[in-house]
N, CA, C and O atoms as CSV, one atom per row, in Angstrom:
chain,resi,resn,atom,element,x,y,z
A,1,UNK,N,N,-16.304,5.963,-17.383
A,1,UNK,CA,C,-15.734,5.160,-16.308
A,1,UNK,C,C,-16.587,5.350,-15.066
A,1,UNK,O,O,-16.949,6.380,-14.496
A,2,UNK,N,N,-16.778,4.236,-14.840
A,2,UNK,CA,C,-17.788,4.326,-13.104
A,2,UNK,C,C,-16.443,4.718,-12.050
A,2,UNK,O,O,-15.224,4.547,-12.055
A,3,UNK,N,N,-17.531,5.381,-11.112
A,3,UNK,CA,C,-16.782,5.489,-9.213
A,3,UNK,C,C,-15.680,4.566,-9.275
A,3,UNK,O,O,-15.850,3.477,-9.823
A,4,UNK,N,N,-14.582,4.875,-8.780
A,4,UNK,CA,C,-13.846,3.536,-8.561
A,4,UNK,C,C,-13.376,3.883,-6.952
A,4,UNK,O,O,-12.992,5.022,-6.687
A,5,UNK,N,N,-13.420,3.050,-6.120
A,5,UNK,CA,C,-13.109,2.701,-4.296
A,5,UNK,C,C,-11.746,1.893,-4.274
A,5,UNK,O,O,-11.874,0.808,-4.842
A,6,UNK,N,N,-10.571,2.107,-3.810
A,6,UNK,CA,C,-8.971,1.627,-3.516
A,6,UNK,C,C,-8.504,1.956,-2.646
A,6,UNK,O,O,-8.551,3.148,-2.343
A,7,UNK,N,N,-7.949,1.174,-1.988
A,7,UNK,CA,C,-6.888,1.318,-0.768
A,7,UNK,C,C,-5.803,2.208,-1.575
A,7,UNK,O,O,-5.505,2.294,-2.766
A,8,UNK,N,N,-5.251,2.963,-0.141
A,8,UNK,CA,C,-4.009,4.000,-0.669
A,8,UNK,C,C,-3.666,3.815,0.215
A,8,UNK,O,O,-4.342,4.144,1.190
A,9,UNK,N,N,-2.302,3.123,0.390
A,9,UNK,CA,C,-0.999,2.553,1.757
A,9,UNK,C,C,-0.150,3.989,1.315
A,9,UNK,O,O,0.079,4.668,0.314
A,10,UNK,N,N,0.184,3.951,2.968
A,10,UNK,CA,C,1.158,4.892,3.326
A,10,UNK,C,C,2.553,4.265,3.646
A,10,UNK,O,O,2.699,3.997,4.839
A,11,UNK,N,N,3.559,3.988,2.867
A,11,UNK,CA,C,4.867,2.953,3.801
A,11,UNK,C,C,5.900,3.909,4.018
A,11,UNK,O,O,5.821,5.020,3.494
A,12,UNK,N,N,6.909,3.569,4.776
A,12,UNK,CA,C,7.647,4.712,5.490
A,12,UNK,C,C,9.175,4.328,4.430
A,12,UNK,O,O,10.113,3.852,5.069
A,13,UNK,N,N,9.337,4.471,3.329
A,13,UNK,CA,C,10.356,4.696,3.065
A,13,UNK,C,C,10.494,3.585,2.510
A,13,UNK,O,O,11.512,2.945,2.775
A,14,UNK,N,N,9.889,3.248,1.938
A,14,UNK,CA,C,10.069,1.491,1.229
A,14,UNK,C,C,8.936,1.309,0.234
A,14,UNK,O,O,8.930,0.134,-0.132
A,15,UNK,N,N,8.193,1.858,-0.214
A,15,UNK,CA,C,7.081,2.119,-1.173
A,15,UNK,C,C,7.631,1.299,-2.525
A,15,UNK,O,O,7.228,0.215,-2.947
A,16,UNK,N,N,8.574,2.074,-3.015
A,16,UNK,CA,C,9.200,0.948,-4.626
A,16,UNK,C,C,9.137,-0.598,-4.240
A,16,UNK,O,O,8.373,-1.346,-4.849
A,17,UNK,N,N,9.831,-0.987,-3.371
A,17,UNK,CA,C,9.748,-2.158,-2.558
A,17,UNK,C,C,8.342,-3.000,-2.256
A,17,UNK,O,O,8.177,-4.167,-2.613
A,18,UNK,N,N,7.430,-2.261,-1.588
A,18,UNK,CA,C,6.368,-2.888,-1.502
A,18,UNK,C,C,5.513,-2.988,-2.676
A,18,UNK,O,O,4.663,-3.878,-2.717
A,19,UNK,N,N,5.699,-1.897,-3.944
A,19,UNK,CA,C,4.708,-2.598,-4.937
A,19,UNK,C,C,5.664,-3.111,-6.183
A,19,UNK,O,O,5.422,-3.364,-7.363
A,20,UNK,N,N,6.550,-3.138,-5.584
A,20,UNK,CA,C,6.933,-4.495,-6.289
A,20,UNK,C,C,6.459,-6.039,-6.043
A,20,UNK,O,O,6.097,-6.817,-6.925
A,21,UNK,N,N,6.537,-6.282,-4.758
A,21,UNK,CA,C,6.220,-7.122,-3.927
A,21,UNK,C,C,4.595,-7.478,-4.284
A,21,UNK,O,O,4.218,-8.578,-4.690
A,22,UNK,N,N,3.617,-6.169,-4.015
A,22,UNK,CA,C,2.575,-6.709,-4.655
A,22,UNK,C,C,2.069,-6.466,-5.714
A,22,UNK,O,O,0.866,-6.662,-5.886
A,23,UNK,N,N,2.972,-5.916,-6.802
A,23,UNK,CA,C,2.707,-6.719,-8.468
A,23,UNK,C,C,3.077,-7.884,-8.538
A,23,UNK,O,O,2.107,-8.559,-8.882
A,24,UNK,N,N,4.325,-8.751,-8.340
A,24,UNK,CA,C,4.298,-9.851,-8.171
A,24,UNK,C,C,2.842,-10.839,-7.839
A,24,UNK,O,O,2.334,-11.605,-8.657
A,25,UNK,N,N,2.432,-10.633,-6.675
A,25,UNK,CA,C,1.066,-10.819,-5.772
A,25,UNK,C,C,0.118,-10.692,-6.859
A,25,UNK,O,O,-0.564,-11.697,-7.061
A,26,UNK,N,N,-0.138,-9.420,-7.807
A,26,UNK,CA,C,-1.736,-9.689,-8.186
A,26,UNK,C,C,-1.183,-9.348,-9.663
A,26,UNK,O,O,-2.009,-8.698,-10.304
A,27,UNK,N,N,0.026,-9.630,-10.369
A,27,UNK,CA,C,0.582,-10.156,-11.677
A,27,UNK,C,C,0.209,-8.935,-12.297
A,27,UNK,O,O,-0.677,-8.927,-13.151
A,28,UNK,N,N,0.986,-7.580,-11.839
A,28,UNK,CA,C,1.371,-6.214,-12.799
A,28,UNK,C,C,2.382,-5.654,-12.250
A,28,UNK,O,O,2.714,-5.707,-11.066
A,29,UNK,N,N,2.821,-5.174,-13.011
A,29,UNK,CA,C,3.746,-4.336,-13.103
A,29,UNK,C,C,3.372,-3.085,-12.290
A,29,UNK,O,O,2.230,-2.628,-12.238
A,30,UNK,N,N,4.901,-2.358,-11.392
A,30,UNK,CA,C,4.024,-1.052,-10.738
A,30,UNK,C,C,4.272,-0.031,-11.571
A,30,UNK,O,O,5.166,-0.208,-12.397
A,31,UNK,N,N,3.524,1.315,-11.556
A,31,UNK,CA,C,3.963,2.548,-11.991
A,31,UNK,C,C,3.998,3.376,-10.943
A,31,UNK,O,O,3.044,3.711,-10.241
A,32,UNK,N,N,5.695,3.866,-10.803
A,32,UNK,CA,C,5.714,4.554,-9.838
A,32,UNK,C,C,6.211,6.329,-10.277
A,32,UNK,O,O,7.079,6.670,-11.081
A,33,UNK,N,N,5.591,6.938,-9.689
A,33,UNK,CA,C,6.150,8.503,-9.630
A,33,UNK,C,C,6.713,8.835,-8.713
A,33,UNK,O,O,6.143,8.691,-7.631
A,34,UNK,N,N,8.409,9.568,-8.755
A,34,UNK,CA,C,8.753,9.920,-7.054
A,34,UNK,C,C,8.460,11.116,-7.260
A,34,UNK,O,O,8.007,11.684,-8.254
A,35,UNK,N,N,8.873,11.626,-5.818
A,35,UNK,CA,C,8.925,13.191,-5.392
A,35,UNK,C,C,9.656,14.105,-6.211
A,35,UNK,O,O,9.090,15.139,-6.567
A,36,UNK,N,N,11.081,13.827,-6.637
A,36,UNK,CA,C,11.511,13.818,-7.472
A,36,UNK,C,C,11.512,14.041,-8.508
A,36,UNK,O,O,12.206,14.987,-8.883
A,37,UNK,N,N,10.548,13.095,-9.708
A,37,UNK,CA,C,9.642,13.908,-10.896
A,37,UNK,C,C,8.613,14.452,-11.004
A,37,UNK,O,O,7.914,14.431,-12.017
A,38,UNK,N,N,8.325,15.120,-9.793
A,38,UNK,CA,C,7.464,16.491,-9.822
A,38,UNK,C,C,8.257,17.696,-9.680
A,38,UNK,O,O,7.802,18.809,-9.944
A,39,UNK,N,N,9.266,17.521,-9.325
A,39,UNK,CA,C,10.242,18.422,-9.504
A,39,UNK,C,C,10.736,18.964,-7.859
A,39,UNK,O,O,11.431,19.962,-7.663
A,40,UNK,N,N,10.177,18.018,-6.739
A,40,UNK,CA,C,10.085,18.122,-5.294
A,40,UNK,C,C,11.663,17.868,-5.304
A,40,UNK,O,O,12.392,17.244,-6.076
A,41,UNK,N,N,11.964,18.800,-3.825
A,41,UNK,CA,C,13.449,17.851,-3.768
A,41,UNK,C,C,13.564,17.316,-2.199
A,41,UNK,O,O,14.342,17.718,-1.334
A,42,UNK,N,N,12.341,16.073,-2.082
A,42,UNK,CA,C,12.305,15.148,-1.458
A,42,UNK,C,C,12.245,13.649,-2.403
A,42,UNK,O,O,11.690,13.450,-3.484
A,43,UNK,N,N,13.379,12.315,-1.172
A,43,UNK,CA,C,13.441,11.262,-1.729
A,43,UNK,C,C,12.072,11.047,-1.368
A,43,UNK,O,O,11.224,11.621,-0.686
A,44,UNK,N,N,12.191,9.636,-2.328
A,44,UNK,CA,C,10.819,8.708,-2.129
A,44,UNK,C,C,9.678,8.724,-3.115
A,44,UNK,O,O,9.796,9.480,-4.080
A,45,UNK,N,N,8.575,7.981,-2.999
A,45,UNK,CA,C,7.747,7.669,-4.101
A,45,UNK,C,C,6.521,9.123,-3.379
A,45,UNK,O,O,6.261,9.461,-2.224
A,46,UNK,N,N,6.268,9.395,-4.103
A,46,UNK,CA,C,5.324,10.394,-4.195
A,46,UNK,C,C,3.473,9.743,-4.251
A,46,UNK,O,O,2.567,9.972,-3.450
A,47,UNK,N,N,3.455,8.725,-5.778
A,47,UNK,CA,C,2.467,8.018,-6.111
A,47,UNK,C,C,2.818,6.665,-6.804
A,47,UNK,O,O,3.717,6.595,-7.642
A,48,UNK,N,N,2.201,5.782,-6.484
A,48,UNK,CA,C,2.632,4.679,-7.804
A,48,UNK,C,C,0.849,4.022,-7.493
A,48,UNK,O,O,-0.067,4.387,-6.755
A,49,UNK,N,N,1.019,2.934,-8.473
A,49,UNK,CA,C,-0.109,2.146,-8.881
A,49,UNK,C,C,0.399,0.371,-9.321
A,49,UNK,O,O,1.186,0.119,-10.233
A,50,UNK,N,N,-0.198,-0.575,-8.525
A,50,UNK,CA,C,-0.258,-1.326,-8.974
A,50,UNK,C,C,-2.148,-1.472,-9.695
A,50,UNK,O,O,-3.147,-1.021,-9.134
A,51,UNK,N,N,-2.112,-2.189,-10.963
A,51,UNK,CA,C,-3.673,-2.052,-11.485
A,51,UNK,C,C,-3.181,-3.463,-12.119
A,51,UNK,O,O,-2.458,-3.779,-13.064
A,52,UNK,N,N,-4.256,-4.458,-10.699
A,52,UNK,CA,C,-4.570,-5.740,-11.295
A,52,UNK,C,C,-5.265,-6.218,-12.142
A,52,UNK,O,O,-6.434,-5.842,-12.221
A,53,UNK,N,N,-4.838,-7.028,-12.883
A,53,UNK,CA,C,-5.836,-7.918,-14.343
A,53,UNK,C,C,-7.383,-7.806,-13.640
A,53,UNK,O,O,-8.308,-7.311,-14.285
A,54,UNK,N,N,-7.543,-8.232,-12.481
A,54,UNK,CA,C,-8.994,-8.172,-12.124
A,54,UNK,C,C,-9.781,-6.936,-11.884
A,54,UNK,O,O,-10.883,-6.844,-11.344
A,55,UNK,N,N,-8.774,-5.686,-12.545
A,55,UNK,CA,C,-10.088,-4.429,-12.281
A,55,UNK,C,C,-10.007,-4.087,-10.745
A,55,UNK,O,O,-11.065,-3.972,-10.126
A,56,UNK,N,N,-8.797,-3.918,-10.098
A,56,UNK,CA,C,-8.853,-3.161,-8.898
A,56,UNK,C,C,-7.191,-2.901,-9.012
A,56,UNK,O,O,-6.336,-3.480,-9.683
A,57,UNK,N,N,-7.103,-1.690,-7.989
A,57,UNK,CA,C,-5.875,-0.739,-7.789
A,57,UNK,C,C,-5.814,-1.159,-6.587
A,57,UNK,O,O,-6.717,-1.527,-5.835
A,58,UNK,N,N,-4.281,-1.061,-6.381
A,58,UNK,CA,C,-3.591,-0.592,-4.824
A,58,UNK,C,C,-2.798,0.365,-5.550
A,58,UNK,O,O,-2.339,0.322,-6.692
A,59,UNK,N,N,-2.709,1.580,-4.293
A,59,UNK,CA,C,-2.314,3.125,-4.885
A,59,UNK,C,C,-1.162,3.158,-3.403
A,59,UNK,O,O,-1.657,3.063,-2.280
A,60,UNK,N,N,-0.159,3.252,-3.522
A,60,UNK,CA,C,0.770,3.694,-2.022
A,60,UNK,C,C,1.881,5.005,-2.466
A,60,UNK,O,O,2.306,5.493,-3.513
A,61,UNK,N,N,2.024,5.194,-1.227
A,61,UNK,CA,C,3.125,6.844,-1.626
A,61,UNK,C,C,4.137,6.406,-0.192
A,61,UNK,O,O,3.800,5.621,0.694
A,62,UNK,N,N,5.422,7.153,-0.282
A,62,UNK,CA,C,6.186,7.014,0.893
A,62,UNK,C,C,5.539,8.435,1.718
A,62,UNK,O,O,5.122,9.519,1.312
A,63,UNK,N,N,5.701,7.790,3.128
A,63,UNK,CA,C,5.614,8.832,3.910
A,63,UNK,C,C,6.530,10.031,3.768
A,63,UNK,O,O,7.746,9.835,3.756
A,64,UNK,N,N,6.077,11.169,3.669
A,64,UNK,CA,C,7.033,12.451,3.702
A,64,UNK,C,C,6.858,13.358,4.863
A,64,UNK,O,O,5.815,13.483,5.504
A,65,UNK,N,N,7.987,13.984,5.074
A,65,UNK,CA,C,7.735,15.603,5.552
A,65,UNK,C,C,6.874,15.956,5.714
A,65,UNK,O,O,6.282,15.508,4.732
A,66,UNK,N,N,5.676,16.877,6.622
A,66,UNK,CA,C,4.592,17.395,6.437
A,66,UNK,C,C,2.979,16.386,5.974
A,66,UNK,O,O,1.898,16.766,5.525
A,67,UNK,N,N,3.586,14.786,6.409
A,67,UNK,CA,C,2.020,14.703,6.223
A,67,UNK,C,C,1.758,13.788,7.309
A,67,UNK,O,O,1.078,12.811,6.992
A,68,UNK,N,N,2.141,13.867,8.547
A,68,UNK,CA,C,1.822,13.607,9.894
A,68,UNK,C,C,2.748,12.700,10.734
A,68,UNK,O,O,3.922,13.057,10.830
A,69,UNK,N,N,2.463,11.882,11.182
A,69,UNK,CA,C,3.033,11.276,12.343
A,69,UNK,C,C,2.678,9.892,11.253
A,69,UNK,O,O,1.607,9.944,10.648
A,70,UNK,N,N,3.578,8.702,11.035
A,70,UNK,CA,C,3.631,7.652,10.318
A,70,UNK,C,C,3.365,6.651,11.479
A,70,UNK,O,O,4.198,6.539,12.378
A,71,UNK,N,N,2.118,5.858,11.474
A,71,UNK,CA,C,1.921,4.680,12.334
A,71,UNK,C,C,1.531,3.760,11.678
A,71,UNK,O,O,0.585,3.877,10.898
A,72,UNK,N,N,2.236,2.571,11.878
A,72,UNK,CA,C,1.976,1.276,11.070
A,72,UNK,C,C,0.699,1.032,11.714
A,72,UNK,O,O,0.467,1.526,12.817
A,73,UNK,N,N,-0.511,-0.003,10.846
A,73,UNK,CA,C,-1.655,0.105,11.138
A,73,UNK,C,C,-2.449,0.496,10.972
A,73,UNK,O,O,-3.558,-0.032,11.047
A,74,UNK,N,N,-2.024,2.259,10.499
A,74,UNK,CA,C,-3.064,3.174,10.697
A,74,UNK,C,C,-2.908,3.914,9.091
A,74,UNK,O,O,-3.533,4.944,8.838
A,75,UNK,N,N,-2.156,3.365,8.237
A,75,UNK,CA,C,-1.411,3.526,7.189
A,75,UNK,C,C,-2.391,3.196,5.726
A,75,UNK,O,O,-2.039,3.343,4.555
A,76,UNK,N,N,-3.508,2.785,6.174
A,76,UNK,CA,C,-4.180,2.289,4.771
A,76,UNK,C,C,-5.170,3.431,5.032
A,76,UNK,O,O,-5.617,3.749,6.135
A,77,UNK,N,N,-5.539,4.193,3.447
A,77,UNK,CA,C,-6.056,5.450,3.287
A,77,UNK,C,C,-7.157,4.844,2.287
A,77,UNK,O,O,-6.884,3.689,1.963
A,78,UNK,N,N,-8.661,5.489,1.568
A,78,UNK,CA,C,-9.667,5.162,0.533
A,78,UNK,C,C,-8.852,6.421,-0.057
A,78,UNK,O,O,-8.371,7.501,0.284
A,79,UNK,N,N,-9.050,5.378,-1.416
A,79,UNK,CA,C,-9.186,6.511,-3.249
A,79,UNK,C,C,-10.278,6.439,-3.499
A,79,UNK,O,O,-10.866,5.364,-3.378
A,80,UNK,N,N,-10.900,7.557,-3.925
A,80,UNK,CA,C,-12.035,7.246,-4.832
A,80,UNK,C,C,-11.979,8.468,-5.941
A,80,UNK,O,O,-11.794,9.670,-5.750
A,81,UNK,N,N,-12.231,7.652,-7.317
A,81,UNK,CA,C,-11.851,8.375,-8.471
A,81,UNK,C,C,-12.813,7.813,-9.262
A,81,UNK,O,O,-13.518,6.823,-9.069
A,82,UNK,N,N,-12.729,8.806,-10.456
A,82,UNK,CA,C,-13.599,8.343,-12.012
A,82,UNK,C,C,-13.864,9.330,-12.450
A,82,UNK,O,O,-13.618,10.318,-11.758
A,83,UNK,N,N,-14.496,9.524,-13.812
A,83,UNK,CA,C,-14.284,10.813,-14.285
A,83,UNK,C,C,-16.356,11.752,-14.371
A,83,UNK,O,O,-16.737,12.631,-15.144
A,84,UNK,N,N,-17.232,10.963,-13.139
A,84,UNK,CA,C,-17.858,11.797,-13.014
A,84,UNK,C,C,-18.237,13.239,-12.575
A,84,UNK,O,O,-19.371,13.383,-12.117
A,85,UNK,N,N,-17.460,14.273,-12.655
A,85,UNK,CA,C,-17.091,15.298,-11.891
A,85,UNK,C,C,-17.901,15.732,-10.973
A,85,UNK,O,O,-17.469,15.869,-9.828
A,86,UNK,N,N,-19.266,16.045,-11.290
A,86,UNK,CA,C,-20.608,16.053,-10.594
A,86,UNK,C,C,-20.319,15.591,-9.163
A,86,UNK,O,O,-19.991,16.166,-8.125
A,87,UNK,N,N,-20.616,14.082,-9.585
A,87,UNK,CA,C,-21.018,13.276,-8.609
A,87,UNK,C,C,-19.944,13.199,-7.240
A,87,UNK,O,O,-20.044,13.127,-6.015
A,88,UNK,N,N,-18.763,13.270,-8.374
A,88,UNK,CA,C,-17.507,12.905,-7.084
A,88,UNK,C,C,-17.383,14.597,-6.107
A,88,UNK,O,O,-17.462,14.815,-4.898
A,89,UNK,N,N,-17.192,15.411,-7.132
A,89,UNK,CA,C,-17.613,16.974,-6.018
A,89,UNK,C,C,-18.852,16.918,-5.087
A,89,UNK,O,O,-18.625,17.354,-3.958
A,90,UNK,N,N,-20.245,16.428,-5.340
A,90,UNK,CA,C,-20.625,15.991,-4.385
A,90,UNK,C,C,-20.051,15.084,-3.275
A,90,UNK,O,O,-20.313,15.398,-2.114
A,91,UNK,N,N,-19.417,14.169,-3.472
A,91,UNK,CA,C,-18.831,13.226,-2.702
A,91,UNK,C,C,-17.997,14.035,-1.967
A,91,UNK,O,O,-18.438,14.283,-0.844
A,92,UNK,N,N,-16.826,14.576,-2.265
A,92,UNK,CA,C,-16.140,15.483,-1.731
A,92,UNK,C,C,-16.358,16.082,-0.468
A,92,UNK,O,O,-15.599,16.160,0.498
A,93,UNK,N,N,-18.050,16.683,-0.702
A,93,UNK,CA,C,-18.623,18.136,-0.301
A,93,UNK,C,C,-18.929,17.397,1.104
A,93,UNK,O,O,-18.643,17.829,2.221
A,94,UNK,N,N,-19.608,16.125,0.771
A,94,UNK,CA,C,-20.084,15.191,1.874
A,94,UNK,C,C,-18.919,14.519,3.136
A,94,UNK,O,O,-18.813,14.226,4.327
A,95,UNK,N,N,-18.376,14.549,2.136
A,95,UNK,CA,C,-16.712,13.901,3.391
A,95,UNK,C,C,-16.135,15.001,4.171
A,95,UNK,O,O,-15.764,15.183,5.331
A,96,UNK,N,N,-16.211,15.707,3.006
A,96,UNK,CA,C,-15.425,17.304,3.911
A,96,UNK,C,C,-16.050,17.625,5.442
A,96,UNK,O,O,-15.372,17.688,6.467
A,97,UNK,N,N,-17.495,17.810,5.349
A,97,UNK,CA,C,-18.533,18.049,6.230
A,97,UNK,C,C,-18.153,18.085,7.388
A,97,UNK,O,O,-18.322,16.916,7.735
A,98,UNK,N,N,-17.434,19.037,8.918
A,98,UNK,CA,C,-16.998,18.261,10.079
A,98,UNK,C,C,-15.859,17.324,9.747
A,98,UNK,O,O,-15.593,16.400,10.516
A,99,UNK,N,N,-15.191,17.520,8.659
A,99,UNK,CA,C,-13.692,17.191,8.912
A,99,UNK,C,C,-12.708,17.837,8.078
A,99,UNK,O,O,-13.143,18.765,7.397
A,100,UNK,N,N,-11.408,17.544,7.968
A,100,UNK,CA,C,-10.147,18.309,7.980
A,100,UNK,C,C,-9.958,18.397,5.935
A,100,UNK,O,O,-10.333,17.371,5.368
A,101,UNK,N,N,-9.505,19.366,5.158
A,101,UNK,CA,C,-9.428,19.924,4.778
A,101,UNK,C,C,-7.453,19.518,3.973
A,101,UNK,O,O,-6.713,20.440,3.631
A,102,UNK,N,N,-7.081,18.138,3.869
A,102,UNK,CA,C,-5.508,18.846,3.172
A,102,UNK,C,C,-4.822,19.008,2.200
A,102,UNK,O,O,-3.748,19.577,2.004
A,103,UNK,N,N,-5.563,18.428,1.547
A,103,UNK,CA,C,-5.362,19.254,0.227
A,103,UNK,C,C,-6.433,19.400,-0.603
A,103,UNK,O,O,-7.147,18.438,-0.884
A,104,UNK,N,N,-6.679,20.815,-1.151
A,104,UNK,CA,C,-8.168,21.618,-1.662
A,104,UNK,C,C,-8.600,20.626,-3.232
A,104,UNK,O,O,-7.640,20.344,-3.948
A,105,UNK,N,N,-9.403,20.354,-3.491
A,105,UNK,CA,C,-9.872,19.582,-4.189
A,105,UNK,C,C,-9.909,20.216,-5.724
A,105,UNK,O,O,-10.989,20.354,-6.299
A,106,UNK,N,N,-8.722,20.571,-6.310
A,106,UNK,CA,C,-8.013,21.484,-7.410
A,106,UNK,C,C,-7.319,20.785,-8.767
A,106,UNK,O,O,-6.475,19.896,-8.658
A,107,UNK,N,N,-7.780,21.297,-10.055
A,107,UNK,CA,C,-6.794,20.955,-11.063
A,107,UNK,C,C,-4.952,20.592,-10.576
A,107,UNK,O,O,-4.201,21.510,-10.246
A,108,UNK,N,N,-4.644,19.592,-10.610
A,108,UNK,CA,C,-3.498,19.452,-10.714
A,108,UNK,C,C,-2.396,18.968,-11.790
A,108,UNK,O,O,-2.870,18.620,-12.871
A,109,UNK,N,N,-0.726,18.883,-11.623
A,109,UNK,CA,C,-0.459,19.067,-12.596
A,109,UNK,C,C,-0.258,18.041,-13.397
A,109,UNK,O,O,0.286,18.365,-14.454
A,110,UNK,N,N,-0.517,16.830,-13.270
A,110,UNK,CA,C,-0.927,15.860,-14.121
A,110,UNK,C,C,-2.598,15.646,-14.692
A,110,UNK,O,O,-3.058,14.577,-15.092
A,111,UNK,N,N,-3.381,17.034,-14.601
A,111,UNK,CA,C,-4.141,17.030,-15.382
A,111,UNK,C,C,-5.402,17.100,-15.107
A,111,UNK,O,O,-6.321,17.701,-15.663
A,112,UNK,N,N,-5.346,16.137,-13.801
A,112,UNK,CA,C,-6.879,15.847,-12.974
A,112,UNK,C,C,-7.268,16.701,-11.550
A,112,UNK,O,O,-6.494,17.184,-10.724
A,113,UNK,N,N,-8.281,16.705,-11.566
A,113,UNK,CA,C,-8.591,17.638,-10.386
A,113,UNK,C,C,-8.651,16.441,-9.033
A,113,UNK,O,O,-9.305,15.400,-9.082
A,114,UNK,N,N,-7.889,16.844,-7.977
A,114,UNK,CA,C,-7.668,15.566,-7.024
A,114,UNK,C,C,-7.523,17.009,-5.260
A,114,UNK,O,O,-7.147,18.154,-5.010
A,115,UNK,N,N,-8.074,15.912,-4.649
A,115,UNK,CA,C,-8.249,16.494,-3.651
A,115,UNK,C,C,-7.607,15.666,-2.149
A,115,UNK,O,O,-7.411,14.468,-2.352
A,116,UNK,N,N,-7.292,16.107,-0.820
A,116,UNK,CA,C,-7.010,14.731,-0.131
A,116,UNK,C,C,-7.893,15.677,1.273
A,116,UNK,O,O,-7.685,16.877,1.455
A,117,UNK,N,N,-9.165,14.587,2.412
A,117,UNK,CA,C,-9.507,15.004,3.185
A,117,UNK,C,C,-9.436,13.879,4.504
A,117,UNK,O,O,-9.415,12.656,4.369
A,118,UNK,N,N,-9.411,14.512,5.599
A,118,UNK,CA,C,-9.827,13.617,7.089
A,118,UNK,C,C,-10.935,13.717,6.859
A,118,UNK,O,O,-11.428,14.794,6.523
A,119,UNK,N,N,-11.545,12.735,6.966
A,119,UNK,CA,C,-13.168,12.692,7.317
A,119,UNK,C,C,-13.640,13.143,9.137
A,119,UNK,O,O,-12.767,13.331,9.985
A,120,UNK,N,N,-14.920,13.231,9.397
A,120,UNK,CA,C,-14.953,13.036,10.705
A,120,UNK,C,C,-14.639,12.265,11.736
A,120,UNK,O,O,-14.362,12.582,12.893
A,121,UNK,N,N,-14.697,11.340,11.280
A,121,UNK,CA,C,-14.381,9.922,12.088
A,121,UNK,C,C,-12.526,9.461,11.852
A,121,UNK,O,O,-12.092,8.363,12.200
A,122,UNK,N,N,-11.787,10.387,11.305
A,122,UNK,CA,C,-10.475,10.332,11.173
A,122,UNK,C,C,-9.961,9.597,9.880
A,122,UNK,O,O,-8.777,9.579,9.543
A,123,UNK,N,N,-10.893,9.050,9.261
A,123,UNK,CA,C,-10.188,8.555,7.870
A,123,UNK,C,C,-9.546,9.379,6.712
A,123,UNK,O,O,-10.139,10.395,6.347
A,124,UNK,N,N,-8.728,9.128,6.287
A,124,UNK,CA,C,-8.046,9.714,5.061
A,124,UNK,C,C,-8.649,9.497,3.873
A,124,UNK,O,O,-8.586,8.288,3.651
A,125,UNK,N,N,-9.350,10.214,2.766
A,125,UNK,CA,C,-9.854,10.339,1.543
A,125,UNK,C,C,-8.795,10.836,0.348
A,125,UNK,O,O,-8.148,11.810,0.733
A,126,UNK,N,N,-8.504,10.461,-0.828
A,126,UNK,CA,C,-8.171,10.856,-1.866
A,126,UNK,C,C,-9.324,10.743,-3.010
A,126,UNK,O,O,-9.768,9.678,-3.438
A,127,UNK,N,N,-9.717,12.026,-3.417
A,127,UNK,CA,C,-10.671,11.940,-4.504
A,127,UNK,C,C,-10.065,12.264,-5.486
A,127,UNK,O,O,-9.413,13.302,-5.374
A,128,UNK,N,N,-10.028,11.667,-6.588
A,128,UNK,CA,C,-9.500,12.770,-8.482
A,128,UNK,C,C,-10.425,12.522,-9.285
A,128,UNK,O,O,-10.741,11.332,-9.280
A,129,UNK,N,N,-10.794,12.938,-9.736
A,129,UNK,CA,C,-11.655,13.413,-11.034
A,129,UNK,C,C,-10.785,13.417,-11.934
A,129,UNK,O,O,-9.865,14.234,-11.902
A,130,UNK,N,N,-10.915,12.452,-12.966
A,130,UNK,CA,C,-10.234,12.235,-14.125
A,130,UNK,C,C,-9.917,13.930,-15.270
A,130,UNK,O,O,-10.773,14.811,-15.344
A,131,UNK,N,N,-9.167,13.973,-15.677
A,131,UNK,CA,C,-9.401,15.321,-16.634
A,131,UNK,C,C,-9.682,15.005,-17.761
A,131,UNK,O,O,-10.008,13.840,-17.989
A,132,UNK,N,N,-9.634,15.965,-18.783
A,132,UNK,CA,C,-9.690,15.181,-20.628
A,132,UNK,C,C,-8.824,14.723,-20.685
A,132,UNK,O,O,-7.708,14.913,-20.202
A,133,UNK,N,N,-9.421,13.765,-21.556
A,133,UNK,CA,C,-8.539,12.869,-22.407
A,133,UNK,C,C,-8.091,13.761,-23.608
A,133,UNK,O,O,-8.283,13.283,-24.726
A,134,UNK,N,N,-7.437,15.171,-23.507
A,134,UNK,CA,C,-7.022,15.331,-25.053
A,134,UNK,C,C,-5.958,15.130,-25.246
A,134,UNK,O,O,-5.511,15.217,-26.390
């Protein structure tokens, strides 16, 4: 699988809602994970995925507890994933550089190693590195 580049929306409490709204829009179905079935005991969507027929993702989570100040506007985040491990830990290493650090770029428990950083210039990064397929 090549690099893949996706918007990751942040919505304040309405996440199921909005990708419903845009599966409708780009004709899929969403998959959503809450907080909830990770075993968190916060409401709300944690992760979901809409993955359009045309080979692109929109990725959104509800805003929670502990992950800043929620401003409409300022709410659309980059994914970047695929299962080159190499390349994307380089990538990582490069974003990190002079910026913020929040979550360490680690095996997690659905399998893949995923990381989340501020860049310098204030943008939000989500990287994962696919795990095996066994």
């Amino acid at each position: 699988m090549a690099q893949q580049l996706n918007p990751y929306i942040t919505v304040d409490g309405n996440c199921a809602e909005a990708m419903a709204f845009y599966g409708e829009v780009f004709g899929a179905a969403p998959q959503i994970m809450t907080f909830r079935d990770s075993g968190m005991d916060i409401d709300g969507v944690m992760h979901s995925n809409v993955a359009a027929p045309n080979h692109f993702n929109i990725f959104a989570s509800d805003h929670a507890e502990g992950m800043g100040d929620y401003t409409p506007g300022t709410n659309v985040q980059i994914s970047l994933s695929g299962d080159e491990a190499e390349a994307l830990q380089g990538d990582w290493a490069q974003l990190s550089e002079g910026g913020q650090v929040i979550i360490p770029l680690q095996k997690q428990m659905w399998g893949d190693e995923y990381g989340q950083l501020v860049d310098r210039f204030g943008i939000i990064w989500h990287v994962n590195i696919a795990g095996d397929a066994a």
